[in-house]
Legacy VTK file of the C-alpha trace (Angstrom):
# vtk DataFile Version 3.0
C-alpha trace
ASCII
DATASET POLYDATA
POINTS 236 float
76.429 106.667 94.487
75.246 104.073 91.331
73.953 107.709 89.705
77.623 109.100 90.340
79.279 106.127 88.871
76.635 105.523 85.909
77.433 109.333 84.869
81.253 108.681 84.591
80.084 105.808 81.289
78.261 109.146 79.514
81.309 110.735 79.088
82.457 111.472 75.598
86.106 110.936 73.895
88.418 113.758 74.329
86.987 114.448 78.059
88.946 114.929 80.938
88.401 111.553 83.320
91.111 111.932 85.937
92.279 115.020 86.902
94.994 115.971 89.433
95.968 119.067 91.392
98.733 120.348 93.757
98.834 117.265 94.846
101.059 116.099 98.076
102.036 112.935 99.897
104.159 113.561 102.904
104.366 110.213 105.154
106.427 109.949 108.269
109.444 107.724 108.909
111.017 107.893 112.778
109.012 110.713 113.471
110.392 113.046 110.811
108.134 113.974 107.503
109.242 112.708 104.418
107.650 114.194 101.570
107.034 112.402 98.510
104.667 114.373 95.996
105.224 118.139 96.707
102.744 119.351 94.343
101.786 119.997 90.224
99.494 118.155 88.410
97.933 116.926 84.852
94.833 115.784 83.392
94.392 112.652 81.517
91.806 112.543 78.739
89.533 109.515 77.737
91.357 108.010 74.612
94.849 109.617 75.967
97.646 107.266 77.114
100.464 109.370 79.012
103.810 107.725 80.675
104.405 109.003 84.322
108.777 109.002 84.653
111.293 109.584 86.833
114.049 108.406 89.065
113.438 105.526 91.496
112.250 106.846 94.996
110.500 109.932 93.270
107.019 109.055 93.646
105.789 107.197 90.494
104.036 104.837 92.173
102.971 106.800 95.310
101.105 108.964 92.773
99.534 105.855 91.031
98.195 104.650 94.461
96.434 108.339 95.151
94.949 108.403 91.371
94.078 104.986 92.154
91.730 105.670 95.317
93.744 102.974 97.089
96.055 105.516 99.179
94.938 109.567 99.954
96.965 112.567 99.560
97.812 114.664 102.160
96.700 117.679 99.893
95.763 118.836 96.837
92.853 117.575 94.836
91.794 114.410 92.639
89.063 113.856 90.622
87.499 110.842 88.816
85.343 111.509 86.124
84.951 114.730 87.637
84.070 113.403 91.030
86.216 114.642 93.806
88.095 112.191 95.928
88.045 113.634 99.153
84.419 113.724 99.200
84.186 110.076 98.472
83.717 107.300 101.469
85.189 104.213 101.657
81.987 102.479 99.965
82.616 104.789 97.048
85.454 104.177 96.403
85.872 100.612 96.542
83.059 100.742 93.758
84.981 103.642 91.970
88.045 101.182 91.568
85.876 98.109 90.691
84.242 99.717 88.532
85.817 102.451 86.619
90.030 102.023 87.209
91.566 98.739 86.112
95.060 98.016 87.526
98.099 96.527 85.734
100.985 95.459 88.547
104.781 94.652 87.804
103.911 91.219 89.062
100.680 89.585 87.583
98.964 88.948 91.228
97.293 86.449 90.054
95.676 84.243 92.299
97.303 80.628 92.257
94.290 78.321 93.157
92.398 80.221 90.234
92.573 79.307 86.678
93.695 82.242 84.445
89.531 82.008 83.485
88.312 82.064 86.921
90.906 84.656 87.445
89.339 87.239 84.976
86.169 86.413 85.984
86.838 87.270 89.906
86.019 91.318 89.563
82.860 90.686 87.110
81.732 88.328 90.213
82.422 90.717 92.258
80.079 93.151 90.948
77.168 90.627 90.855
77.872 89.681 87.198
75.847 86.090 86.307
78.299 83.482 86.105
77.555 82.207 83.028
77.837 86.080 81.380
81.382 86.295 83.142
82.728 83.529 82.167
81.817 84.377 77.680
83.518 87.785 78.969
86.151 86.367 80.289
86.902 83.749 77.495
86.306 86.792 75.300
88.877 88.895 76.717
91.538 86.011 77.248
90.758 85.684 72.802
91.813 89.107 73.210
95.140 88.778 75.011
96.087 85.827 73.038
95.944 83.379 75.883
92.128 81.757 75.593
94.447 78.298 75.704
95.520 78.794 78.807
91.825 79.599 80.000
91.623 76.366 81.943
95.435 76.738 83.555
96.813 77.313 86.576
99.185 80.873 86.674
102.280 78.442 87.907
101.087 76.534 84.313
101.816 79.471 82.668
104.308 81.715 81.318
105.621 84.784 82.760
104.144 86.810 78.956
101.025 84.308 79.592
100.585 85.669 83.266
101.208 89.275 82.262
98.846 88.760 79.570
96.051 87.163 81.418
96.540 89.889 83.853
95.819 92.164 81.337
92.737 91.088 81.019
91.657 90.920 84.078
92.159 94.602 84.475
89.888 94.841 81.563
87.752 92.838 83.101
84.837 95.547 84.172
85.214 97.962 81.521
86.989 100.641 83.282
87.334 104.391 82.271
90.951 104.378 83.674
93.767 101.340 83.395
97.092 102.623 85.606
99.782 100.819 85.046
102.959 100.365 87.343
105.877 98.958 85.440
103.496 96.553 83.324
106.532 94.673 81.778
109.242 95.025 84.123
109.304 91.442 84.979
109.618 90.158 81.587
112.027 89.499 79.339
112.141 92.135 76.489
110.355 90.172 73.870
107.524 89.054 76.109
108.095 92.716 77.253
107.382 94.788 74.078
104.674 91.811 73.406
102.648 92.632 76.490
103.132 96.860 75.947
101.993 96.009 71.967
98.764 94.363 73.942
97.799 97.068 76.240
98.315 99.592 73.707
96.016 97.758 71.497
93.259 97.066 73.746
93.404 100.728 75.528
93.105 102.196 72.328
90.450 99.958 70.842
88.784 100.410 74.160
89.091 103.754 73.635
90.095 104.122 77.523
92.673 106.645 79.013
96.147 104.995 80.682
98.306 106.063 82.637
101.305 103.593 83.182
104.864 103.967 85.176
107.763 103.056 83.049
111.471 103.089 83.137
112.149 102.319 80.037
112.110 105.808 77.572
111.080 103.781 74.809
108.102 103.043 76.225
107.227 106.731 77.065
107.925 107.581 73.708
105.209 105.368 72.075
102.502 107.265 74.504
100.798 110.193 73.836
102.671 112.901 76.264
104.835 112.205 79.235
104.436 113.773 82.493
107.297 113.430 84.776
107.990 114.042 88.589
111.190 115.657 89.895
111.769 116.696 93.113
108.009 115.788 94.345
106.879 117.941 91.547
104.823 116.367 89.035
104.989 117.809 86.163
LINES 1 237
236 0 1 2 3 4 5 6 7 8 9 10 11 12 13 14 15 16 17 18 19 20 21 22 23 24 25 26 27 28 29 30 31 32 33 34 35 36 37 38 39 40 41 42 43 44 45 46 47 48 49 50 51 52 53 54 55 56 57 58 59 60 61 62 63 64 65 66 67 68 69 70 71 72 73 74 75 76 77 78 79 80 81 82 83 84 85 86 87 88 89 90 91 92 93 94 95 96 97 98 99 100 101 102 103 104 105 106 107 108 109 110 111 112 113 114 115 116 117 118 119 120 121 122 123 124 125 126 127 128 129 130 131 132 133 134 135 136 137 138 139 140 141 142 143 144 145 146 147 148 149 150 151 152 153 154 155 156 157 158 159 160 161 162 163 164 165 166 167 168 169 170 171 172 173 174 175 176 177 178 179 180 181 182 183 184 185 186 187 188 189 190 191 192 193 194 195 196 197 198 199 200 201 202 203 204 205 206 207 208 209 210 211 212 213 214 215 216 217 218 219 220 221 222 223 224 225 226 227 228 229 230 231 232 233 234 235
């Protein structure tokens, strides 16, 4: 498994890092199938950022859960730096989303008996990361997101832009490959809004990572790279 995830770092800007076929979700509801994703597909290069659209209730965020390795597909294929999926077990990929996919929420999820420091420091722990080496990372990466004054708060200290912000960073907290973001700024006003979107943008492309985020908002798509959408199950 560490040989696995220690090849997905090797790859080279440009490469394909998630890739996604004929993929289908079908979940039942009062004994009837309902089926979400119905098929299609896309890949997502490293240094690519793509918007996922479409109406509420299509599947935006039923897809971001599969891509994520925190919900499987009924069908169809998935693969992570060209790992597939359905050949991973649950040890994998726990380690595949620590390690490689960094999640951006609608809601911060913060923890609220954690400092926004301790906060970004939780996943570098979690890895086995020396204390004293998470915590420069984490002050680093709070510098970053423009909230390093808020290092020693509270999240019910902060703003909602702060929490977003510090959330931010703790996505970035492991290096990932991959940051998927549902709705990233739909809590927030629209200037703390477009100020959060400017961040990610900035640190995914400095990063030089690949995102994926769910959005609403068509102004938002428009500022990504390509747009994939899903209609009718089908993503397209």
């Amino acid at each position: 498994m560490a040989n696995i995830l220690n090849s997905l770092s090797k790859v080279s800007r440009g490469d394909v890092v998630l890739s996604v076929r004929d993929i289908k979700k079908t979940f039942i509801e009062g004994g009837q199938p309902l089926h979400i994703l119905r098929g299609g597909g896309f890949d997502l290069h490293r240094g690519e950022i793509i918007a996922l659209v479409g109406q509420s209730g299509s599947g935006k965020s039923t897809l971001l859960q599969c891509v994520g390795l925190l919900d499987r597909p009924t069908a169809g294929s998935i693969l992570v730096g060209g790992v597939a999926a359905q050949k991973m077990d649950d040890e994998m990929r726990t380690a595949m989303r620590r390690d490689k996919i960094g999640f951006v929420y609608q809601r911060h999820n913060l923890l609220g008996d954690f400092t926004a420091l301790e906060n970004v420091m939780l996943p570098m722990m979690a890895r086995g990361a020396d204390g004293a080496d998470a915590s420069a990372r984490a002050m680093k990466l709070l510098r970053a997101a423009n909230v390093a004054h808020r290092a020693g708060h509270l999240p019910g200290e902060m703003s909602g832009g702060e929490q977003q912000r510090t959330a931010v960073a703790r996505a970035l907290a492991n290096g990932p490959e991959i940051l998927l973001a549902d709705e990233p700024t739909g809590s927030l006003d629209p200037a703390h809004a477009a100020a959060v979107f400017d961040l990610l943008l900035d640190l995914v492309r400095k990063n030089k990572m690949a995102m994926l985020f769910v959005t609403h908002d068509m102004g938002l798509a428009a500022r990504a790279d390509r747009t994939i959408t899903i209609k009718d199950g089908i993503v397209k």
